[in-house]
N, C-alpha and C positions, 0 to 999 in steps of 0.2 A: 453648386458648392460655394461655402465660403469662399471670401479673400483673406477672410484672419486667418493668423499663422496656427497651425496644429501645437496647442499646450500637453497634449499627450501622448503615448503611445503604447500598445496594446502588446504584450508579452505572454508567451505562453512556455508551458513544460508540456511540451509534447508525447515524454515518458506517463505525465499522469493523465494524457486526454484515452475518456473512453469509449469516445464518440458517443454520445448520447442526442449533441448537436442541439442542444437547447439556446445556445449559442447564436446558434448560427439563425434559427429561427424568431429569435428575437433581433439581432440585428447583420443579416445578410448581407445588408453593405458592407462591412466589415470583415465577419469572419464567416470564412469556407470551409469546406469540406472536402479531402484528396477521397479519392478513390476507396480507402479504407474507412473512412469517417472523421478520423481525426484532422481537427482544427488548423487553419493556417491561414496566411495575409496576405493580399495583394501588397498593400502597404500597410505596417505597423501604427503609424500616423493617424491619430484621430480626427476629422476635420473638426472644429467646434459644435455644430449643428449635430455632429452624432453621437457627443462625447455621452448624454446621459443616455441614451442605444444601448451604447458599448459596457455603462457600466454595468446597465439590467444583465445585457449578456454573459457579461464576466462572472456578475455576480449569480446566475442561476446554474454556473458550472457545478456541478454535484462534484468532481473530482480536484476542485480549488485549484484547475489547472492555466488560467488567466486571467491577467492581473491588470490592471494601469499602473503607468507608471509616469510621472511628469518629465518633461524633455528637458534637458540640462546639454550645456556645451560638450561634459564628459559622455554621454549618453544618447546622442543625436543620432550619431551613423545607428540606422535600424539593418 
């Protein structure tokens, strides 16, 4: 892992995950799968190295149910 500070972090709406888990197959380090299928995070925290992963990931959600979001003072505690 990086030492640079995490500029991201990864948000979901878990009402619209429909486990499909395309997700998670394109960047596993990041996002999991509970027992049901749908999506979740060790840590919301993008490290830099994975940030374009995460984007492919996000963006192959068929159900637009996770996003980036950039880290702000207001917005830190994940």
């Amino acid at each position: 892992m990086s030492s640079e500070k995490a500029q991201f972090k990864a948000v979901v709406d878990r009402s619209r995950c429909c486990g499909y888990g395309l997700c998670a197959a394109i960047c596993p380090s990041l996002y999991k799968l509970d027992a049901d299928g749908l999506v979740y995070f060790d840590d919301a925290h993008i490290p830099p190295e994975l940030e374009e992963e995460a984007r492919e990931g996000a963006a192959a959600c068929p159900a637009e149910a996770i996003w980036l979001e950039p880290i702000t003072s207001e917005n830190e505690a994940v």
